[in-house]
N, C-alpha and C positions, 0 to 999 in steps of 0.2 A: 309255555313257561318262559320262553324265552323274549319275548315282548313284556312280561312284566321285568323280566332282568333289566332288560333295557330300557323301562322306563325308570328304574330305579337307579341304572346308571347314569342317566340325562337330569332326574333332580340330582346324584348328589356331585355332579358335573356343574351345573347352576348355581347352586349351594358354594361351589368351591372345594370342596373335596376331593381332592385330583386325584388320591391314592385310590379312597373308594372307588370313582368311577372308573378307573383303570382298569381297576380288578374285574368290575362286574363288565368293561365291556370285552377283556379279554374272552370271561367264562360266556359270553354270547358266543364269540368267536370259535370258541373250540366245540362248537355242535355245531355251529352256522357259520362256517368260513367267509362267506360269498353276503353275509348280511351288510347292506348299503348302509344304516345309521351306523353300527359300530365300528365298521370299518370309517368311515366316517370320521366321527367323535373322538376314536381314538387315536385317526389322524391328528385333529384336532389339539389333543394332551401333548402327543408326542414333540409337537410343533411348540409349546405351551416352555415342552420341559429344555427346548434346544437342540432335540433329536431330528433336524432340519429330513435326512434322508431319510428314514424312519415316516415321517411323517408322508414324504412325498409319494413313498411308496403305497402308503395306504390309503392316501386320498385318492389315488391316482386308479390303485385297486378298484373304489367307491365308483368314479365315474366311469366307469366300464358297466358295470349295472344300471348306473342313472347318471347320462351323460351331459343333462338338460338341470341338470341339480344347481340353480344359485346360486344357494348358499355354499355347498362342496365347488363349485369353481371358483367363487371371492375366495375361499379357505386357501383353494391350490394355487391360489395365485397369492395370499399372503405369504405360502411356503417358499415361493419361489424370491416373491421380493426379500424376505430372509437370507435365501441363499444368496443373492446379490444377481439376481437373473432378471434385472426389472423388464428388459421386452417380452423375457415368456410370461412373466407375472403379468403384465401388461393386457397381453393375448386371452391369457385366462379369467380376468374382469372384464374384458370387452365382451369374451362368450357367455358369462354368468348375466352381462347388462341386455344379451340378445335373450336371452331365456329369463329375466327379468328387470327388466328398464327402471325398475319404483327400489330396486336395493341399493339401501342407502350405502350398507357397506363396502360394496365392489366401486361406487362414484366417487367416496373418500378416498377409498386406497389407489385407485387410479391415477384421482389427483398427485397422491404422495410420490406413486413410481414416475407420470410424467414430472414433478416436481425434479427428482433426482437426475431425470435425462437430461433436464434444464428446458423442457420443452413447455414455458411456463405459461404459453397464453389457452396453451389446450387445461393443464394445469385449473387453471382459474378457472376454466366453463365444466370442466367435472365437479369442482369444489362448488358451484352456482347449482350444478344438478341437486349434489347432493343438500344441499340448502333447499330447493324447489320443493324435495321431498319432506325434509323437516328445518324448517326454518330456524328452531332452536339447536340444531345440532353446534354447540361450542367448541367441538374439536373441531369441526369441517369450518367455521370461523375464524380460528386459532393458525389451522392451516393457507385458511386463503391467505389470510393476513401475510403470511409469510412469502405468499409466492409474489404477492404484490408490492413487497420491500424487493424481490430480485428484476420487477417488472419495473424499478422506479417509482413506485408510485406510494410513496409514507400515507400520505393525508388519508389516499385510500387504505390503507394497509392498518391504520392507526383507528379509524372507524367498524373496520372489521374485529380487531381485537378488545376495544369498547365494547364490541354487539355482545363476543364471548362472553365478555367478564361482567356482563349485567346479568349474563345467566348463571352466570359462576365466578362470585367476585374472589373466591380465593385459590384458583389457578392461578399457581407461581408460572408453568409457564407461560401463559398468555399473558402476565404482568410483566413478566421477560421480553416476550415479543414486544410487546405495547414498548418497553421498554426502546428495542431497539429501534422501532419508529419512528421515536422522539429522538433518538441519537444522531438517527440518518437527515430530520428535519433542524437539528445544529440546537435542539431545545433541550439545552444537555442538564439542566436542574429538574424538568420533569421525569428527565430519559433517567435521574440518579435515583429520583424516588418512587418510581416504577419499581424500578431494578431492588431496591433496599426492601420494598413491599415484597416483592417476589422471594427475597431472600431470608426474607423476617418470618413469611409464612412455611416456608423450606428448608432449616438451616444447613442441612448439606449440600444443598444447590449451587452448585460451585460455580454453573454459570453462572448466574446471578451475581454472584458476590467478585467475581472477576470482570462483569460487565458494569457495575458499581468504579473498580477499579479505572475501566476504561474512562466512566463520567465525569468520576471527580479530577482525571487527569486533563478532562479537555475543559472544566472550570478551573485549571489550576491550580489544584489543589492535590499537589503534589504527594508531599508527606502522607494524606491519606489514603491516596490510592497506591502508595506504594502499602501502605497497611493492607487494604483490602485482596492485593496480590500476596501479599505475605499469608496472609490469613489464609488464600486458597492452598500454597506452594506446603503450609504446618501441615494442611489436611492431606494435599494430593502432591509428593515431591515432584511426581510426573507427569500431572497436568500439562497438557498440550502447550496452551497458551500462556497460562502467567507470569512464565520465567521471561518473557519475552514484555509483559506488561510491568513486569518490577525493573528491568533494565532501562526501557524508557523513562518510568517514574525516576529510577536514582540519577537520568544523566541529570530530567528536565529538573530536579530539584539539587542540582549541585552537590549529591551527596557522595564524597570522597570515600569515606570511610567504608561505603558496601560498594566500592567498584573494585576491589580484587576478587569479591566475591562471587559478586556479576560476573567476571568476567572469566573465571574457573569455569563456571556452570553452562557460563556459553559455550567455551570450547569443550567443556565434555558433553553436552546435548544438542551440539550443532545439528546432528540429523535425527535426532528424534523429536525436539521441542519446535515448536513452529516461533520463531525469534521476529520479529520482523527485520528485514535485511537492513533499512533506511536509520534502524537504532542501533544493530550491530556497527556500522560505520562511524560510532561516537564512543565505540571503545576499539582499547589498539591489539584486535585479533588481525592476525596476517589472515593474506587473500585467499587461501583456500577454505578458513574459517568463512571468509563471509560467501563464498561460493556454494558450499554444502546451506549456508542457513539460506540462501536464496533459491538453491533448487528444492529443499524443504518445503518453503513458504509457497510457491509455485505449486507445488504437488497439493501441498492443503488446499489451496484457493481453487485446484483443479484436481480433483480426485477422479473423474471422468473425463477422459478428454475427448472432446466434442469431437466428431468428423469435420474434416478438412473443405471450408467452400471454397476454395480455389484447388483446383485438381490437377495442374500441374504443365498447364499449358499458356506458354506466354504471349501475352495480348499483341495485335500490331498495331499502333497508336503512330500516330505524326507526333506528336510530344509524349515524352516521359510524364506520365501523373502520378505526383506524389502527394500522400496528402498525410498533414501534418496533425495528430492528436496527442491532446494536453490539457490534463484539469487545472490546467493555469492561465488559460485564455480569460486574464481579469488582473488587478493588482498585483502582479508578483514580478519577482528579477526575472522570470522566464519570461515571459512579457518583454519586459524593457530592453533584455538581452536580444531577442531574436529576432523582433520586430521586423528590421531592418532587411535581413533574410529574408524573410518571407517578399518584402516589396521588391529587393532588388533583381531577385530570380528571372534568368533570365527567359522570359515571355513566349520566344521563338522555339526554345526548346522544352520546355517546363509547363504542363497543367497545373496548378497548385492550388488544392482544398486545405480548410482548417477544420476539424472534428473539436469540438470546445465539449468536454467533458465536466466542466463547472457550469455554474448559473453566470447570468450576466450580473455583473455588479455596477452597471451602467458607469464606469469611469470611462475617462480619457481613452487610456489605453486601450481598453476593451473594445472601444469603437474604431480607433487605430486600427487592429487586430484584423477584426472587423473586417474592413475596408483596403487590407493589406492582400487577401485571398481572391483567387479567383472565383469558388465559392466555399460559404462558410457553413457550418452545419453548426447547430446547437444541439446537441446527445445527453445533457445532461439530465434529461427524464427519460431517455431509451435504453432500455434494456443491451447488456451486451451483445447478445445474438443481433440485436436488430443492427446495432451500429458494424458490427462485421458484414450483416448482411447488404447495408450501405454501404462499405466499403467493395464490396465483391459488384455490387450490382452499376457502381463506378466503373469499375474497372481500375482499379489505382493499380500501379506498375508496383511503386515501392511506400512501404507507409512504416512513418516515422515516430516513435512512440517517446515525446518529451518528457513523459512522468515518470519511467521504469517502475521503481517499487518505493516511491514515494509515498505522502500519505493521500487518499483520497485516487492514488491509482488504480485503474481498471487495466492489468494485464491480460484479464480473462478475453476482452475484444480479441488482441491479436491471438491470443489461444485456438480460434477457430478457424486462424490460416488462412484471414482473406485477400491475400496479397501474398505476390511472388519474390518478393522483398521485404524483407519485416529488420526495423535498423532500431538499437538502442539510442538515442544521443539526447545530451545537454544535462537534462533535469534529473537525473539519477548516476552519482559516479560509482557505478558498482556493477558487475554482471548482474544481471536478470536472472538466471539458472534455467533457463527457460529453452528448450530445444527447439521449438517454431522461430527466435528471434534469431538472425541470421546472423546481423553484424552490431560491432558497436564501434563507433567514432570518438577516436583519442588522438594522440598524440604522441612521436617518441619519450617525450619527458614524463608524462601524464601516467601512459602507460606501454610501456615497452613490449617490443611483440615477446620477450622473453618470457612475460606474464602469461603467455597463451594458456595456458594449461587450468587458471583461473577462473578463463570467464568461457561461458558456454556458447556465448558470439564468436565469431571472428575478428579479430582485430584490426580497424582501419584505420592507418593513422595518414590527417592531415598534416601537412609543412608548418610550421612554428608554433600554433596551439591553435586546439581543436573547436576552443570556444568561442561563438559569434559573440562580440561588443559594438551593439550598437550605440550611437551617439551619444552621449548626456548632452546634458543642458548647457550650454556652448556659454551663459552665462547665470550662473547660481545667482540667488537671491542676494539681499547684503545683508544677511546674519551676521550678526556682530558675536563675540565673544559672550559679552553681558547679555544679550537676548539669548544666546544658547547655558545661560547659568555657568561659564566657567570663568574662575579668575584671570585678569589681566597679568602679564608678566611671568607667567607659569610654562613650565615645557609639560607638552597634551601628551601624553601616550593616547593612543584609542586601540578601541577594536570593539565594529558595529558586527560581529557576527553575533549568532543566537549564543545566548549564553549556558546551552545546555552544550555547548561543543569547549568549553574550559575545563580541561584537566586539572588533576593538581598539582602536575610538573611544572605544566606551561606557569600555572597562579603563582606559584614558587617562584620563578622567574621573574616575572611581574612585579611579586612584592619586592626582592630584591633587588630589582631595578629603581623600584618608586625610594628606598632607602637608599639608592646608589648618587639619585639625582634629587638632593635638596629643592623641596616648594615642589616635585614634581605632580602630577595628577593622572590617572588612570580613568578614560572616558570609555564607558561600557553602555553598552542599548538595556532598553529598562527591561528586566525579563519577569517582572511582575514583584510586587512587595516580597512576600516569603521568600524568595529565593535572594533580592536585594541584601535581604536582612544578614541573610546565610553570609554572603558575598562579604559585607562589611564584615560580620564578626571573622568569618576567616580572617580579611584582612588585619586586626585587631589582633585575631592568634599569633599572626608572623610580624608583630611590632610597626604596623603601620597603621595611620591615623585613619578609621575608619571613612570619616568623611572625605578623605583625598581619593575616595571611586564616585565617582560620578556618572549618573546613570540619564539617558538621551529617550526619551520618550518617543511616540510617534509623530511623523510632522508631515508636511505638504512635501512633495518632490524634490522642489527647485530648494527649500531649505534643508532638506534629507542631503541632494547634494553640494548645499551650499558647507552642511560640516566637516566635511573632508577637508575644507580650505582653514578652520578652524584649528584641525592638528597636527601635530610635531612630527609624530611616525607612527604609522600602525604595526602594530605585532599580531601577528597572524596566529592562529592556536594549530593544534596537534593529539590526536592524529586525523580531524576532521578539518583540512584549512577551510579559510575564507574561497569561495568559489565568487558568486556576483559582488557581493561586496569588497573582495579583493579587486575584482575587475574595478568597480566605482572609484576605489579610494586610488589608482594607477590614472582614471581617466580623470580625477579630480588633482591629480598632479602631487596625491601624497605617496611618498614614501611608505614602503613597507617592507618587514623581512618575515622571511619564514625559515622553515625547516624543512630540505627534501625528505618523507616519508617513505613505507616500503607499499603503502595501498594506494590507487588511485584517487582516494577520495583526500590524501596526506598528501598528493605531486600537485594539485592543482595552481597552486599560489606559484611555486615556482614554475611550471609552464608558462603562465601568465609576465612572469620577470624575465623571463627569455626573450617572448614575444616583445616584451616594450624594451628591451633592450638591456636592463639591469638586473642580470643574470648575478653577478657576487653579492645583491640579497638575499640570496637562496642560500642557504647554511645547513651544514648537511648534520648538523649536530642542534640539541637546544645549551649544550654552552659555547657553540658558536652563537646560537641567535642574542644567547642574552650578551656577549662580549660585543659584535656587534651593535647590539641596541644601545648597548652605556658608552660604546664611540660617536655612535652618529648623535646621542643625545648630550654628548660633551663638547661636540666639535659644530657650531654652528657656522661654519663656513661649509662644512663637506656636506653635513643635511641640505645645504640651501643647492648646491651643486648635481643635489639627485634632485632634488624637485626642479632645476632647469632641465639636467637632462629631459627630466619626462615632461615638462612645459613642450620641448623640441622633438621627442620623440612621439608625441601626437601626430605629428603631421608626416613622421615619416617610416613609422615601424610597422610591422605587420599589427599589431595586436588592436588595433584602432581603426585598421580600413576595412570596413566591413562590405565594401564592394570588391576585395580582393579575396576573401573568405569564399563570398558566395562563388567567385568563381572557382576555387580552389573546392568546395564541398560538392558541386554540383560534378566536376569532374571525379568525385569518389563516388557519386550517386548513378551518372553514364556509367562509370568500370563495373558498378552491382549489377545494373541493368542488364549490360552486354553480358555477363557469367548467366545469369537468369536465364537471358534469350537462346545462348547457345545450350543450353542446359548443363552447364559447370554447378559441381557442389562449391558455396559459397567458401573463398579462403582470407587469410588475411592477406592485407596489402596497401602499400605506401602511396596513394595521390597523389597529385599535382608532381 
C-alpha cells in the first residue's frame, strides 16, 4: 500500500500540488518512518516551502539510508546553499557528482555556490560541465554568462546569454543579463533595449527597469532615467538601489526642485539603501552621512569577504614596492595630475608598478603613464581576485588605490588584502568605509585629524596640500577670445567643473553676480544639450539673459589650457569644489574663490589657495564668496594683482613643485611602511 501512496505522492509532487503531496508523503511516513523517497521528497516540500531546517533534517534522515543517492545530495546541498552554508553545499554536490558525474543539477548548483565564493574560474568549468551534459540547458547559459561579466570577459558573457535566449527568447532575466553585458561593453543603447525588453516582458522586474535607469543615464538622458528610478522607488520605496540612481540622475540633470528631497531620503536611508558614495558627495550631507553610505556601498559590493592573501607578515625588500592602481591610467585629471609622481620617485628607494584598471585609450598620456613605471600592468580584462593575486605574488609593500569609490572603481581588489599597506589617495575625496584600507592622504585644511571619526582610514596629512600638480603646459596654445566664442570686452566668470556639481545656492550667486556686473558672461563646460537648456531657462527664471552662459565644449589639451588665460575669475561651486580643475585654472595663473566647507570633498579648493599662496580667496561663507567676486570683478587693478601674484608664485610655492611633493609623500609612505614592519596598528599622522 504504501508504494502506491507514494507514488501518488510523486505525481501529485510533479503536478505541483504541494499540499496533496505533503499529506500523502507524510501518511507514508507514519507506517514507514525510515522510507528513503518520502523522507526524501518531503525534504524536498519542506525546502520548496522555506522550512530550510525542517528540510535539512529530512534529507539528511534520507541519506543515512542511501548515502550514494544523487539526487538526495544535489537536494542537500541546495538546502544548505539556502541556508547560506555554500562550502557544506558545496561538499554535498561534489559527493552527489562522485556517485554521479552526468547530474546536471548538482554541476549548475555548483557553479552558482562556487559563483557566490567568487571562486569564478572553477565557477565557469561546472557551468561548461553542465552544458557538456545538455547543451541546451538556458539557465546553466544564463549563469555562465554571469560569471563571465565578474571574469572580465562581456563579449564572452554576451554570446552565452544570446545562446540562452535563442532557447528561450522571453527570459527577462537573461535579456537582463544580456543586458548588463552590453553595459559593461560601454554599448549603452543596446544595454537600454535589452533591459526595456526584459522589462516589458516582466513588468514588476524591478531590476530591469532600474538598470533601464542606469542606461538611459549613461546616454544622458537624464530626466528619463530619473523616470525609470522613480518608477522603481512608486513600486519598491525600499529598493536597494534606486534611491541612489534617482540622486545621480537629479544632480546630472540640474534638477533643484527634487534635491531637498534627495537629500531627506539620503540621510534617513544612509545605512539601509546602497547610495553610491561618489553621488552623495554632490549633495551637502555632513561626513558622517557620507561615511555610513560608503561603508553601505562596501558591504554590497562585498557581502562575502574574501580571505586575506597577505597573512601578515612583512616582506624584507631593498626598496619599498609600491604599486599604484587606477581606472584612470588614460585621458583623465588623474593622469595629468600625478604623472609627475610616479616619474620623479625616488628610484634608490622606491619599486614602483602601475595596475591600469581601464582599457588603453592609446593617447599621449597613457603612454607617458606608461613609461612613467617601473612596470606596468594592464588589469582591465582581469578579474579582481587575479589582480590581488598579482599584487600579492609582487610582493608590493604598500598599494595605493587612486579611484576609491569613483565610477568604474574596483575596491573589491584591495578587499582581498594583498598588501600590508593599503592607502586611499588623490581620485576619491571621501572615506572608503572600508576596514582593509589603512590610510588616507590629506591635508590639515582638506581634512583635519578632528574628522577622524569619519573616515574608516587613518588620517595622514602631508605639509601644505595633499594634492600632486604636475606641470601644465609651460605655454598654451594662442586661443584667442573669438575662437573660444566669447565676446570681446566682457569680464569672463567661468567655472570648467562638471556641471552636475552646481547647486542652487551657488547658481543664485552667480546669477546675481552676472546682474551685479553689466555685459558680464558666465563661461560653463558643455554638460550636454538637456541640461544646457535647463541651465539657460534657470538663468532666465532669475532675470538674466539666457545667452550670457556660455558653454565650452571639448578641445585639445594645450587649448583646454589655453582657456584659463581667457578668464576673469573662476567661482568655485559648493559643496563639491573644483578639485583638478581648480588646480589648472591656479597653474594657468587665474584667479579663483571658493568657500571653505564642512566635507573633504568642500575643503579642497581652499587647500589648493594655501598651497599657492592666496589663502583670503577662501571665504568661509557663500556671501563672502559672492561679495568677494563683485570686488575683484569691479576692481581691475586688484584681479590683475592676484593673477601676478600667482604668475610669481609658480616658481616659488609649494603647490607647483611637484619634486618637493614627491619627497614630502614618500616620506609618509617610509612612516606606513616602518608601522607595518614593526607590526604597529596603522595611526594617523603628520609627514614631512
Amino acid at each position: 500500500m504504501n508504494g502506491a501512496l507514494l507514488q501518488q505522492a510523486i505525481v501529485a509532487h510533479q503536478a505541483g500540488r504541494i499540499a496533496d503531496a505533503e499529506k500523502l508523503y507524510l501518511e507514508v511516513l507514519s507506517t514507514s518512518p525510515a522510507d528513503f523517497s518520502a523522507r526524501h521528497l518531503l525534504g524536498v516540500i519542506r525546502a520548496q516551502q522555506g522550512r530550510n531546517a525542517e528540510a535539512l533534517a529530512l534529507i539528511e534522515g534520507a541519506l543515512l539510508a542511501n548515502p550514494r543517492d544523487a539526487n538526495a545530495l544535489a537536494n542537500h546541498g541546495n538546502v544548505l546553499k539556502a541556508m547560506d552554508r555554500p562550502e557544506d553545499a558545496l561538499a554535498s554536490y561534489d559527493r552527489a557528482l562522485a556517485a554521479d558525474p552526468a547530474n546536471l543539477a548538482a554541476w549548475h548548483n555548483r557553479g552558482a555556490v562556487l559563483h557566490q565564493l567568487q571562486r569564478y574560474p572553477e565557477a565557469l568549468a561546472s557551468y561548461d560541465k553542465a552544458l557538456a551534459i545538455r547543451p541546451d540547458h538556458a539557465q546553466s547559459l544564463t549563469y555562465r554568462g554571469n560569471t563571465l561579466r565578474h571574469l572580465k570577459q562581456p563579449l564572452a558573457a554576451l554570446a552565452s546569454y544570446d545562446r540562452a535566449l535563442a532557447l528561450n527568447p522571453g527570459d527577462a532575466v537573461a535579456l537582463n543579463n544580456r543586458g548588463n553585458a552590453l553595459f559593461d561593453l560601454k554599448r549603452f543603447e543596446e544595454a537600454l533595449e535589452s533591459y526595456a525588453r526584459a522589462a516589458a516582458i516582466s513588468p514588476g522586474y524591478a531590476v530591469a527597469q532600474y538598470n533601464c535607469g542606469n542606461a538611459a543615464q549613461s546616454l544622458g538622458l537624464f530626466a528619463k532615467a530619473l523616470e525609470y528610478f522613480e518608477a522603481v522607488l512608486s513600486r519598491d520605496p525600499a529598493h536597494l538601489h534606486a534611491l541612489g540612481g534617482a540622486a545621480n540622475a537629479v544632480l546630472k540633470s540640474c534638477d533643484w526642485a527634487k534635491v531637498p528631497w534627495i537629500q531627506e531620503e539620503i540621510e534617513k536611508r544612509a545605512g539601509q539603501s546602497v547610495i553610491p558614495p561618489f553621488v552623495v558627495l554632490g549633495y551637502d550631507c555632513d561626513a558622517a552621512i557620507q561615511r555610513q553610505c560608503a561603508s553601505t556601498f562596501i558591504h554590497d559590493r562585498m557581502r562575502l569577504r574574501p580571505a586575506p592573501l597577505w597573512q601578515g607578515s612583512p616582506y624584507r625588500h631593498d626598496r619599498i614596492r609600491i604599486a599604484y592602481l587606477s581606472c584612470d591610467f588614460r585621458q583623465h585629471p588623474v593622469s595629468y595630475q600625478a604623472v609627475e609622481l610616479f616619474e620623479k620617485h625616488d628610484r634608490a628607494r622606491f619599486d614602483v608598478t602601475g595596475i591600469s584598471l581601464a582599457n588603453d585609450d592609446h593617447s599621449d598620456i597613457r603612454a607617458r603613464i606608461v613609461g612613467s613605471f617601473d612596470q606596468f600592468h594592464d588589469a582591465s580584462a582581469v578579474s579582481d581576485l587575479e589582480v590581488a593575486a598579482l599584487l600579492r605574488r609582487l610582493e608590493i609593500d604598500i598599494a595605493v588605490d587612486l579611484s576609491g569609490l569613483t565610477q568604474d572603481a574596483r575596491p573589491e581588489i584591495l578587499g582581498h588584502r594583498p598588501a600590508p599597506v593599503q592607502v586611499n589617495y588623490l581620485g576619491y575625496s571621501g572615506t572608503m568605509g572600508a576596514d582593509y584600507m589603512d590610510y588616507i592622504i590629506a591635508d590639515d585644511i582638506a581634512v583635519p585629524f578632528d574628522q577622524q571619526q569619519f573616515f574608516a582610514e587613518k588620517i595622514v596629512h602631508l605639509p601644505d596640500c595633499f594634492m600632486i600638480n604636475s606641470a601644465k603646459f609651460a605655454a598654451p596654445s594662442g586661443l584667442t577670445r573669438k575662437d573660444a566664442g566669447l565676446p570681446e570686452g566682457r569680464f569672463v566668470f567661468c567655472c570648467f567643473n562638471n556641471c552636475w556639481k552646481i547647486t542652487a545656492p551657488v547658481f543664485d550667486a552667480w546669477m546675481r553676480l552676472l546682474q551685479a556686473v553689466p555685459g558680464s558672461i558666465l563661461w560653463l563646460k558643455e554638460p550636454g544639450e538637456s541640461v544646457k537648456l535647463r541651465l539657460r531657462r534657470e538663468a532666465g527664471l532669475r532675470g538674466v539673459e539666457p545667452q550670457r552662459l556660455i558653454f565650452a565644449g571639448r578641445a585639445r589639451m594645450d587649448d583646454y589650457f589655453a582657456r584659463y588665460r581667457l578668464a576673469d575669475l573662476f567661482l568655485d561651486t559648493l559643496p563639491y569644489n573644483a578639485h583638478a580643475t581648480a588646480s589648472d585654472a591656479l597653474s594657468m595663473s587665474l584667479p579663483l574663490i571658493t568657500t571653505l566647507g564642512h566635507t573633504f570633498a568642500s575643503r579642497i579648493a581652499s587647500s589648493l589657495l594655501h598651497a599657492a599662496g592666496l589663502p583670503e580667496l577662501a571665504t568661509l561663507s557663500l556671501k563672502d564668496y559672492e561679495a568677494l567676486a563683485l570686488r575683484l570683478a569691479g576692481d581691475a587693478g586688484l584681479l590683475q594683482s592676484y593673477r601676478t601674484r600667482l604668475e610669481k608664485n609658480r616658481l616659488t610655492h609649494p603647490l607647483f613643485d611637484s619634486g618637493l611633493f614627491t619627497r614630502r609623500i614618500e616620506a609618509a609612505f617610509e612612516a606606513m611602511w616602518q608601522a607595518a614592519e614593526s607590526g604597529k596598528a596603522p595611526q594617523s599622522f603628520r609627514a614631512g
